[in-house]
DOKE-884356 format. One record per residue: residue in one letter; x, y, z of N, C-alpha, C, O in turn. Coordinates in steps of 0.05 Angstrom, whole numbers, padded with zeros to 5 digits, always signed. Layout:
N
aXYZXYZXYZXYZ/...
***
This chain:
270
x+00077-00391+00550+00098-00408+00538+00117-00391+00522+00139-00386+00533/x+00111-00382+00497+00123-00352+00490+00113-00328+00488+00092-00323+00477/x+00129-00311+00500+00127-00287+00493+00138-00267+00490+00153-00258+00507/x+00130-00249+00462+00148-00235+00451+00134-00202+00459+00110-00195+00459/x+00152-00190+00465+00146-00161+00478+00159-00138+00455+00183-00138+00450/x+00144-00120+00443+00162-00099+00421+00188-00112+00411+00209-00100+00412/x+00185-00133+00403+00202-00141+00374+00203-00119+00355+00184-00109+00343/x+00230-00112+00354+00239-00082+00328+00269-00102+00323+00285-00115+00338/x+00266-00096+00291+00290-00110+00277+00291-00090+00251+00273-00092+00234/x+00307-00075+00248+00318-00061+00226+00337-00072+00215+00357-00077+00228/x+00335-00079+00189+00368-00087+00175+00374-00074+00158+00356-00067+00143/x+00399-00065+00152+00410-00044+00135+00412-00020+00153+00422-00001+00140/x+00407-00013+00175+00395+00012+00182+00412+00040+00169+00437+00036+00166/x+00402+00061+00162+00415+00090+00158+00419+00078+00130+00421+00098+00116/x+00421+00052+00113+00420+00059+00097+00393+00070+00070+00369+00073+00074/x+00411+00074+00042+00382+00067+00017+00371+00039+00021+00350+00033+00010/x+00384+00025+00036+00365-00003+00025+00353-00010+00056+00347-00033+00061/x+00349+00008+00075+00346-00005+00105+00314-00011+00099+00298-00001+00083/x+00313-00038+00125+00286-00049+00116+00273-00054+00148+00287-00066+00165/x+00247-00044+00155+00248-00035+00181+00224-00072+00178+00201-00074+00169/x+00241-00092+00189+00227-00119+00188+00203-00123+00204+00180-00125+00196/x+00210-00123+00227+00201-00115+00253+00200-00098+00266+00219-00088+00278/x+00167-00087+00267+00156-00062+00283+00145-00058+00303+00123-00047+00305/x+00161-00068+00327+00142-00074+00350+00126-00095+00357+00105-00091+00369/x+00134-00116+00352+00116-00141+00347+00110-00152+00378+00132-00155+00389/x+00093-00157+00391+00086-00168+00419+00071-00196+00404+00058-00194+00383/x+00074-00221+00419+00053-00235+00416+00057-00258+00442+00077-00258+00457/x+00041-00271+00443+00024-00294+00462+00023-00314+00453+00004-00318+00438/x+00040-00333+00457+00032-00368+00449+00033-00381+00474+00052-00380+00489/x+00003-00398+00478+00009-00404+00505+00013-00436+00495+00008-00439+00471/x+00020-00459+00509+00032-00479+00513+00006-00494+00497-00017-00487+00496/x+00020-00518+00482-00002-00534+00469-00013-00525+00455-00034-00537+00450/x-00009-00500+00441-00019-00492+00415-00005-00485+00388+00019-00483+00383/x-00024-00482+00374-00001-00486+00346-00015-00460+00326-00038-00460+00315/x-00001-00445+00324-00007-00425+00307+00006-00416+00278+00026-00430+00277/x+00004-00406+00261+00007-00408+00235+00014-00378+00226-00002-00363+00237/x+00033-00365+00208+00041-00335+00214+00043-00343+00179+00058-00358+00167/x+00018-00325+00170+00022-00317+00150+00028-00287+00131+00026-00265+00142/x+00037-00291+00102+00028-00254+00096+00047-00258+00070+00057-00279+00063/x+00051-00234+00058+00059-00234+00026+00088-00225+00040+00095-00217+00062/x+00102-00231+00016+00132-00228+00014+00135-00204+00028+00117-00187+00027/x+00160-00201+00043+00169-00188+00060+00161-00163+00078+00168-00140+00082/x+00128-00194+00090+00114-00178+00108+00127-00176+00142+00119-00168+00164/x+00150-00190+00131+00163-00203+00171+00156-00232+00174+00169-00239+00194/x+00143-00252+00165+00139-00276+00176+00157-00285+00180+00159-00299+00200/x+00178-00281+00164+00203-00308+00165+00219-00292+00187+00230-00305+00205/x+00220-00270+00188+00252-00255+00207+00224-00261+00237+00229-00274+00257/x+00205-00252+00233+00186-00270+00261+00200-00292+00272+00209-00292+00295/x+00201-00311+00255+00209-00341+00262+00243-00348+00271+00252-00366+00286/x+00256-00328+00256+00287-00322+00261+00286-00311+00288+00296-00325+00306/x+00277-00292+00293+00281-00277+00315+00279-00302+00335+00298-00310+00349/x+00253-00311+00335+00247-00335+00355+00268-00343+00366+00274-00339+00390/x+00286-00361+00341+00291-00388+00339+00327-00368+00351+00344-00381+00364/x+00331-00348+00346+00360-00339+00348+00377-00337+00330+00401-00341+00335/x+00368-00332+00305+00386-00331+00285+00399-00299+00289+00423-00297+00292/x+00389-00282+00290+00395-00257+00309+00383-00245+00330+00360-00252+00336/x+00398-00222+00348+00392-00213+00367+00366-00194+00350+00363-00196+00326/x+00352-00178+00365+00329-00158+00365+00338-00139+00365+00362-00142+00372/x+00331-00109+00358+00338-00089+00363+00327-00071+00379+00334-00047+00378/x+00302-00080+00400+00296-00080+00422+00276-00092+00428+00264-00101+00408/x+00265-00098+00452+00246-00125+00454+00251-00147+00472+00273-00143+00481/x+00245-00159+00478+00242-00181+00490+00226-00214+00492+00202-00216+00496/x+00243-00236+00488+00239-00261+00481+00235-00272+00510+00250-00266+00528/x+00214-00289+00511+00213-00311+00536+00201-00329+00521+00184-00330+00503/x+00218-00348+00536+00204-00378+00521+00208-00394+00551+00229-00392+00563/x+00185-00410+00562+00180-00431+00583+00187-00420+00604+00199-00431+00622/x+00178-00387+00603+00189-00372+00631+00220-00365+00627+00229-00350+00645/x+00235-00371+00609+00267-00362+00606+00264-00340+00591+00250-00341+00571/x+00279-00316+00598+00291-00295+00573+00314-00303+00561+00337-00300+00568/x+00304-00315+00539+00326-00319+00518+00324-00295+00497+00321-00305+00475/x+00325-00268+00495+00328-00244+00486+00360-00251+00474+00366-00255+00450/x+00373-00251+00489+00407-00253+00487+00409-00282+00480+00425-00284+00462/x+00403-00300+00485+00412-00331+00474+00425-00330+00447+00419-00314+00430/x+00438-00342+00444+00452-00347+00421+00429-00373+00412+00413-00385+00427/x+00434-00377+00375+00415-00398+00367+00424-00424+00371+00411-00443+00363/x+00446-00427+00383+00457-00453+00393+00449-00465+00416+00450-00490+00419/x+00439-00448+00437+00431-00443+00457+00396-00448+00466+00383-00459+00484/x+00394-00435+00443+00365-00440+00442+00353-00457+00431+00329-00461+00436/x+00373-00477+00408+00356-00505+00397+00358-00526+00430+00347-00547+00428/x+00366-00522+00447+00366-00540+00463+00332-00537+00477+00323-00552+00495/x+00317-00513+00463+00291-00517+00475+00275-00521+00453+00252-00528+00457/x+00284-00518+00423+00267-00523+00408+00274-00536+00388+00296-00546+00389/x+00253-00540+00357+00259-00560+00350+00251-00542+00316+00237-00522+00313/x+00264-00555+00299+00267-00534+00269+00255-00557+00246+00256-00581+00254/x+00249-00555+00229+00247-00562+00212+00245-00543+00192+00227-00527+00197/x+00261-00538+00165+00269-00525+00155+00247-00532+00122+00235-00552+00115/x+00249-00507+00111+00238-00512+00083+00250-00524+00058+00236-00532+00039/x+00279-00526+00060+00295-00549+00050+00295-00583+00056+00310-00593+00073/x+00281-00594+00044+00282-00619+00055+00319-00637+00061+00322-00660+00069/x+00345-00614+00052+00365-00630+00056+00378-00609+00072+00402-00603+00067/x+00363-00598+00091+00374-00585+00106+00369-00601+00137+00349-00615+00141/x+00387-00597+00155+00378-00615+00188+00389-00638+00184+00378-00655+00198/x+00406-00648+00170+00404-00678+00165+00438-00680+00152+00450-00663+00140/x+00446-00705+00159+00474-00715+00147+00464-00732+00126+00451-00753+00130/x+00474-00721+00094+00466-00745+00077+00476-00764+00071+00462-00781+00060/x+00503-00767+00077+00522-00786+00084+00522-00808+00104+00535-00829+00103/x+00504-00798+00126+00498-00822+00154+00475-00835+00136+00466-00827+00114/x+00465-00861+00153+00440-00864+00147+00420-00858+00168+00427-00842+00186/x+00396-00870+00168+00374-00861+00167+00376-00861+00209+00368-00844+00224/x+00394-00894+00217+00383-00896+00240+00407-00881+00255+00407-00881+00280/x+00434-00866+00237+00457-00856+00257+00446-00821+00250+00463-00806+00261/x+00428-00807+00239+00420-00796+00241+00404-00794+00260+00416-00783+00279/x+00379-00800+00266+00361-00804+00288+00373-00815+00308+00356-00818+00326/x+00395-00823+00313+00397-00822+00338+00425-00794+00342+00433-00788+00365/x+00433-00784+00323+00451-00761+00334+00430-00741+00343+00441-00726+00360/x+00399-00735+00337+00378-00722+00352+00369-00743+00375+00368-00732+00397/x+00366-00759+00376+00362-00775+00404+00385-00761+00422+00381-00755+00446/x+00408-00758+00408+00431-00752+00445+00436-00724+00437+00460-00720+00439/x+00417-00695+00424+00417-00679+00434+00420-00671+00459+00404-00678+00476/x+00443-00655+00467+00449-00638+00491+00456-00660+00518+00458-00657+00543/x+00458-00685+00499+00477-00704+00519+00509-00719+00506+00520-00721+00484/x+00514-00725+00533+00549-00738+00518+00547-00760+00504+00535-00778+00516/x+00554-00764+00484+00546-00779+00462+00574-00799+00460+00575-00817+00443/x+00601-00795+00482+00626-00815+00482+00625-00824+00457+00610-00818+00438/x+00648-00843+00458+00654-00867+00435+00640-00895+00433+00648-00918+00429/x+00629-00890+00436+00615-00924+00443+00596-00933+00413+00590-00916+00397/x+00591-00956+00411+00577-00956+00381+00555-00935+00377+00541-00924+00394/x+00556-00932+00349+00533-00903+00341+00502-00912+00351+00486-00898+00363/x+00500-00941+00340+00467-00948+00341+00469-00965+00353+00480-00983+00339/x+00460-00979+00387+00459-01004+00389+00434-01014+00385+00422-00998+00371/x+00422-01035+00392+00404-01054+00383+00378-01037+00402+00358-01028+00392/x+00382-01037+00420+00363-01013+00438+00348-00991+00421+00324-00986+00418/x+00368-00981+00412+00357-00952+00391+00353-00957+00372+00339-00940+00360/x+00359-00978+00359+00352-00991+00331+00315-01000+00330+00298-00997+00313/x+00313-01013+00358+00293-01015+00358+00274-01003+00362+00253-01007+00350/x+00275-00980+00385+00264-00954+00387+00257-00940+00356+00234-00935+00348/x+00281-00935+00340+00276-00919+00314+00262-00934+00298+00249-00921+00281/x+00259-00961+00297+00240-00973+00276+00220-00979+00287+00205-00997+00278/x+00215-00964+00309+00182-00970+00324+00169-00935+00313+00146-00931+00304/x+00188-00916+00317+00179-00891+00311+00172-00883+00282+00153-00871+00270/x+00195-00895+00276+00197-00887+00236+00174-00910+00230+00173-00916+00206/x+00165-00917+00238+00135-00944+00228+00120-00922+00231+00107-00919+00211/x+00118-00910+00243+00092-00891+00254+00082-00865+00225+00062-00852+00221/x+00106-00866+00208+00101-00847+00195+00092-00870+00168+00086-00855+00149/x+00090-00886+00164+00072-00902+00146+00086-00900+00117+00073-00897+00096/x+00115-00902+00118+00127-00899+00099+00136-00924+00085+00130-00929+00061/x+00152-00941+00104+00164-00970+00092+00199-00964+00097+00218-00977+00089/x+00197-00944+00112+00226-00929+00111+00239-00950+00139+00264-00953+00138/x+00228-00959+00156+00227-00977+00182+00243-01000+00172+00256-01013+00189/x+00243-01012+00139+00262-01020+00133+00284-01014+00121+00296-01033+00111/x+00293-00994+00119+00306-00984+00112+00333-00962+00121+00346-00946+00109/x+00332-00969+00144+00348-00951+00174+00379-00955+00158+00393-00935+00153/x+00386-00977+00152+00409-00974+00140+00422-00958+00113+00446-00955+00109/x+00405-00949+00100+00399-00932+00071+00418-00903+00089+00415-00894+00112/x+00436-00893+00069+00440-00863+00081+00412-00848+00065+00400-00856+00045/x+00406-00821+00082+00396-00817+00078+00381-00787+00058+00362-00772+00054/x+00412-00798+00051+00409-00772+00024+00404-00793-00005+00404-00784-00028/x+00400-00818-00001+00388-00827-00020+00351-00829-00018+00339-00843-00034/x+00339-00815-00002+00308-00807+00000+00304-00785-00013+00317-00764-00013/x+00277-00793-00028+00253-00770-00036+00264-00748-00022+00280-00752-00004/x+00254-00720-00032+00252-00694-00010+00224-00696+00005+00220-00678+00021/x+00205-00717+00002+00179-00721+00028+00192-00740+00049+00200-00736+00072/x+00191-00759+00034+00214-00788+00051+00236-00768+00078+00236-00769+00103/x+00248-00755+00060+00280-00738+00081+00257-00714+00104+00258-00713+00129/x+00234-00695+00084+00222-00680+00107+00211-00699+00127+00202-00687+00147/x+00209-00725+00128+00181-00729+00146+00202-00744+00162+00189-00749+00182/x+00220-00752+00165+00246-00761+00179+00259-00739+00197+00269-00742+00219/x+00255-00715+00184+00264-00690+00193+00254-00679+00217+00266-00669+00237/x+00216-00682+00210+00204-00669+00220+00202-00697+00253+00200-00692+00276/x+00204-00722+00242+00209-00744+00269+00235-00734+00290+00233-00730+00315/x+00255-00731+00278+00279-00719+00289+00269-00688+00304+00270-00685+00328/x+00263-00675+00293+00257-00648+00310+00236-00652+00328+00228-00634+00343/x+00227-00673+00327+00203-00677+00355+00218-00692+00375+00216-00689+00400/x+00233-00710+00362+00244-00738+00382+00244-00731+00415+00239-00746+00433/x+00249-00708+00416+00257-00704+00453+00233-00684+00464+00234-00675+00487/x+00207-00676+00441+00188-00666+00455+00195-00637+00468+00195-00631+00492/x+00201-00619+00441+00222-00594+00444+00200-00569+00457+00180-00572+00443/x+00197-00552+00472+00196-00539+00491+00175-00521+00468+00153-00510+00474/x+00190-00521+00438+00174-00493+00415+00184-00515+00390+00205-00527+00385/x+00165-00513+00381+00166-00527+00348+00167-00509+00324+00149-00497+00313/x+00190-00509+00320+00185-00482+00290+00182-00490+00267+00202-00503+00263/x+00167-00490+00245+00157-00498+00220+00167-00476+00203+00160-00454+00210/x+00185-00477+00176+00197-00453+00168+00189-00458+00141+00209-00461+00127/x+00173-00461+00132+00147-00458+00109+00160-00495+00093+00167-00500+00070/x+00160-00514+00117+00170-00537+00112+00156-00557+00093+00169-00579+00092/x+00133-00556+00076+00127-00567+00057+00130-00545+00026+00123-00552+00003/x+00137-00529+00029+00143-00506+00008+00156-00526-00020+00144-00531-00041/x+00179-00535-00015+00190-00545-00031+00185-00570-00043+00199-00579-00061/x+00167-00581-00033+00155-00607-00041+00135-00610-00059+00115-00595-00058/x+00137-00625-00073+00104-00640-00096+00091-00637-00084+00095-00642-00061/x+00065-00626-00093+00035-00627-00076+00023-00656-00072-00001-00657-00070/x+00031-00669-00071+00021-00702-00063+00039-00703-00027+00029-00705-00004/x+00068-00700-00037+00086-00701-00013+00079-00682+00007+00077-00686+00031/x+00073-00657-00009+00066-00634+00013+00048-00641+00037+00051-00638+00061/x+00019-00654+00018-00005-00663+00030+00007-00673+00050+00008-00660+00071/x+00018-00695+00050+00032-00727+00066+00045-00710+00093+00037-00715+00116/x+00064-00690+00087+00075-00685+00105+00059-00668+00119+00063-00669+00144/x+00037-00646+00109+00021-00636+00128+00000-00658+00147-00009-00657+00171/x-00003-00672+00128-00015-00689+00152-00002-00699+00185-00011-00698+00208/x+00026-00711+00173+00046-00711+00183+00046-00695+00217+00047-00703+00240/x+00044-00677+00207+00060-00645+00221+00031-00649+00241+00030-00649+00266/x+00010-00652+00222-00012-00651+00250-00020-00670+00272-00026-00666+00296/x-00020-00690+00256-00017-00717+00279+00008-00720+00301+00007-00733+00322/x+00025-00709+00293+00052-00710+00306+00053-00682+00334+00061-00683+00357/x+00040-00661+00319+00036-00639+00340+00018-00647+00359+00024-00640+00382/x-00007-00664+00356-00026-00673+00372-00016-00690+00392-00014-00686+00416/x-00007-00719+00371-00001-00740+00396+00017-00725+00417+00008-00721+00439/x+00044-00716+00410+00062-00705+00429+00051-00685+00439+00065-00671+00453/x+00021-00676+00436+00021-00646+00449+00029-00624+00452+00017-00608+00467/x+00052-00616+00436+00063-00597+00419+00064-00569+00413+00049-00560+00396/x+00084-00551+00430+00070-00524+00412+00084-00510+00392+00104-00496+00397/x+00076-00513+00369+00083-00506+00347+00081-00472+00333+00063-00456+00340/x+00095-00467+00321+00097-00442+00306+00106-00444+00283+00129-00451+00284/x+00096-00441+00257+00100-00444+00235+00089-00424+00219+00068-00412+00224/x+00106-00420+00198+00106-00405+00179+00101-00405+00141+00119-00411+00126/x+00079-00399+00133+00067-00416+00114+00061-00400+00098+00053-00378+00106/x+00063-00405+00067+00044-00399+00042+00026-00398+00033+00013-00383+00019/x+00024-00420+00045-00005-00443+00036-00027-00441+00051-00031-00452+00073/x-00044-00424+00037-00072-00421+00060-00088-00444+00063-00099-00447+00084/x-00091-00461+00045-00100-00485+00058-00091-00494+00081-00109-00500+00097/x-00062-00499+00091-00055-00512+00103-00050-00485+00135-00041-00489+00158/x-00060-00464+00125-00071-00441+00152-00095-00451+00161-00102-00452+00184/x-00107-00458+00142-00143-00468+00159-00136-00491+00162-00143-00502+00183/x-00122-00506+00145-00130-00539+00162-00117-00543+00184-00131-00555+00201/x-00095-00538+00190-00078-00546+00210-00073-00540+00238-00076-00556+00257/x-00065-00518+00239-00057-00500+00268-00093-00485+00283-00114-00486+00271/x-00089-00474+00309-00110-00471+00316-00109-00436+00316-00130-00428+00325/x-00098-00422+00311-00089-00399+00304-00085-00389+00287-00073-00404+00272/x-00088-00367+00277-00068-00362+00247-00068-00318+00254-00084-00300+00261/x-00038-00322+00246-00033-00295+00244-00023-00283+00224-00004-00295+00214/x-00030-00255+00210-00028-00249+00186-00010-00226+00195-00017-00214+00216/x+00012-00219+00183+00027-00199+00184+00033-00190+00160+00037-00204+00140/x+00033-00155+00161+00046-00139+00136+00067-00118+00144+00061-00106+00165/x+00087-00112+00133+00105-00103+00139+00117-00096+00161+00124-00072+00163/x+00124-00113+00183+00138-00123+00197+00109-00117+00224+00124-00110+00243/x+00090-00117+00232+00071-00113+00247+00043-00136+00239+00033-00142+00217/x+00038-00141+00259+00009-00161+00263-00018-00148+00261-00026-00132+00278/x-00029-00153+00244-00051-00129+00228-00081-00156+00229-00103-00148+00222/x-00077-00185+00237-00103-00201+00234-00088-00221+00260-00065-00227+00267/x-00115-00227+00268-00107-00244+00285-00135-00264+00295-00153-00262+00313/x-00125-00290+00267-00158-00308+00284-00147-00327+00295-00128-00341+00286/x-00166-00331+00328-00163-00349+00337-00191-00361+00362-00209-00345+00370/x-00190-00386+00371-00215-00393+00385-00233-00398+00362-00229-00411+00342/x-00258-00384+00370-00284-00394+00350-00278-00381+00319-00282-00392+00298/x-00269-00362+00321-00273-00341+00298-00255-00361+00280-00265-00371+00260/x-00214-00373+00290-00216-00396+00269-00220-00416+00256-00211-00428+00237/x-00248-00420+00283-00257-00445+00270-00275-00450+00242-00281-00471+00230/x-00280-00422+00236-00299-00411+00219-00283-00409+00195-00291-00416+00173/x-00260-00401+00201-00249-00379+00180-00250-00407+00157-00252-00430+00162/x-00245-00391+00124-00239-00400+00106-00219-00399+00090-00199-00391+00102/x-00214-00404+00069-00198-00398+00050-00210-00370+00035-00194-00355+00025/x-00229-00366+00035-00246-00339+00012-00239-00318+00038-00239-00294+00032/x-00231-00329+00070-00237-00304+00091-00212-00290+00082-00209-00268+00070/x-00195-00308+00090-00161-00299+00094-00164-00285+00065-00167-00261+00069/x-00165-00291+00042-00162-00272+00010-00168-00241+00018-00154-00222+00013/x-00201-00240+00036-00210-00221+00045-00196-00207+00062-00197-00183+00058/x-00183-00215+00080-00166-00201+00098-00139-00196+00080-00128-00174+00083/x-00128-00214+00061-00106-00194+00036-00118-00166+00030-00108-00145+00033/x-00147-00172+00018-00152-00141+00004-00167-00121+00026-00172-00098+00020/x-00173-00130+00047-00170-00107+00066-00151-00093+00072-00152-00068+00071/x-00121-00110+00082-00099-00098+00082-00091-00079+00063-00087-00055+00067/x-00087-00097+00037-00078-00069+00014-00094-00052+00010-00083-00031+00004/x-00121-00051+00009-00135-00028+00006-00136-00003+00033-00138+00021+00027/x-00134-00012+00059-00124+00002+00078-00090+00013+00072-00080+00032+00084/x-00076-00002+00053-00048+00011+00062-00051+00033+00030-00038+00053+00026/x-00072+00023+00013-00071+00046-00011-00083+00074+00001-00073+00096-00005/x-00104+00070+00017-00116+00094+00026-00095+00108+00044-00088+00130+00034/x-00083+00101+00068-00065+00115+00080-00044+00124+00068-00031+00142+00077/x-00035+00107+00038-00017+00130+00014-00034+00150+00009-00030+00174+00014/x-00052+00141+00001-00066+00169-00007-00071+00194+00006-00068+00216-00003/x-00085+00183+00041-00081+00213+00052-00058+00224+00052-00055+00246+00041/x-00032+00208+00067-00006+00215+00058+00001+00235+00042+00012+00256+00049/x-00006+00227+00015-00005+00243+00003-00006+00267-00002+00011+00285-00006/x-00037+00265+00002-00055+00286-00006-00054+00314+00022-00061+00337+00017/x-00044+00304+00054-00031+00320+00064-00007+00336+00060-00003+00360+00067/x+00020+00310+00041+00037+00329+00039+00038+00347+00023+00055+00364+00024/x+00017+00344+00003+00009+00358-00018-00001+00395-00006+00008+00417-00012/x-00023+00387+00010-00031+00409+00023-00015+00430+00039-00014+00455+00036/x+00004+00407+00065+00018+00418+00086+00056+00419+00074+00074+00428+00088/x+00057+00413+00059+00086+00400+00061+00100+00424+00033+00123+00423+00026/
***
């Protein structure tokens, strides 16, 4: 379904501040699964999920997604196979439309959308059969714009809209981050029932180790721009919250020792 072949992304390059993001990154997502890319501040997770999605080109490497090389795609190009939900709950969304001329400007993704009325009674009904599904009360409320919603209320609308057409790659861009931990809960639940029923293959990008073990069937740990853990099958079924901590202080204690020989060679040889 995807796959990424030596992903290398330098930014800044040649300069004091160049930052080598991505180091060769290869990985494997096969269809119907949902994996979870975690790691500490600017281990690569997020430019991971950029690269995906097309926010920039690679600086060598290669992207396939559903058998296509989209390496070169532009990100305009490439939402026509996938689907975003962002860590801003007022991002993806017109706050000015309401609830049901929103959801349906994602209903006629990548079709001609003419002049004809925005919502007829067809889609009206369609959207308040879907938006019921998320157990909100929002089903009455299609007329409301929808920058007068909660930031859970607007994510979980968001996250209905980026599924609506059953997108090819689901990207999660650490999308309960900004929310109350009550909302967060709501919407992780959300995110998993919704990946299931539709069948879904998801890729997301997360903080929250809870929501690494509960959710996705995968989880990948990255540190500075390379994939250093990788549970999946039985071994995640196991894993915990105390594992993943354990695999943090394996990492840094492997990256203190390799300063140290470092060191202690250039000390000797240098």
């Amino acid at each position: 379904m995807l796959n990424l072949n030596g992903i290398r992304k330098t930014f800044l390059p040649d300069t004091p501040n160049e930052v080598l993001a991505l180091q060769g990154v290869s990985l494997h997502i096969k269809e119907g699964s949902f994996t979870a890319v975690i790691g500490t501040n600017g281990s690569g997770k997020s430019t991971l999920l950029n690269a995906v999605a097309g926010t920039f080109a690679p600086d060598m490497g290669s992207i396939h997604l559903d058998k296509q090389d989209v390496t070169r795609w532009p990100e305009y190009r490439r939402a026509q196979l996938m689907g975003r939900v962002f860590q801003n709950p007022f991002a993806g969304t017109a706050p000015g439309m309401t609830i049901a001329e929103n959801i349906v400007i994602s209903m006629r993704r990548g079709k001609s959308r003419g002049l004809g009325t925005a919502v007829t009674q067809s889609a009206r009904d369609e959207i308040g059969d879907k938006v019921r599904t998320l157990k909100m009360g929002l089903e009455d409320r299609l007329n409301n714009p929808i920058g007068t919603l909660s930031g859970g209320q607007r994510q979980a609308l968001t996250l209905l809209m980026a599924t609506w057409l059953r997108p090819k790659l689901l990207l999660l861009d650490e999308h309960t981050a900004a929310l109350d931990p009550k909302s967060a809960a709501k919407i992780a639940e959300l995110t998993k029932d919704i990946i299931e029923r539709e069948k879904l293959t998801a890729l997301m990008v997360t903080h929250s180790m809870q929501q690494a073990v509960d959710l996705p069937d995968r989880i990948i740990m990255m540190h500075r721009g390379n994939i250093v853990e990788d549970f999946q099958d039985e071994q995640k079924t196991r894993i915990r919250i105390p594992d993943l901590m354990a695999a943090f202080d394996r990492v840094a204690k492997r990256e203190l020792f390799d300063e140290s020989v470092a060191l202690l060679l250039a000390r000797q040889y240098g």
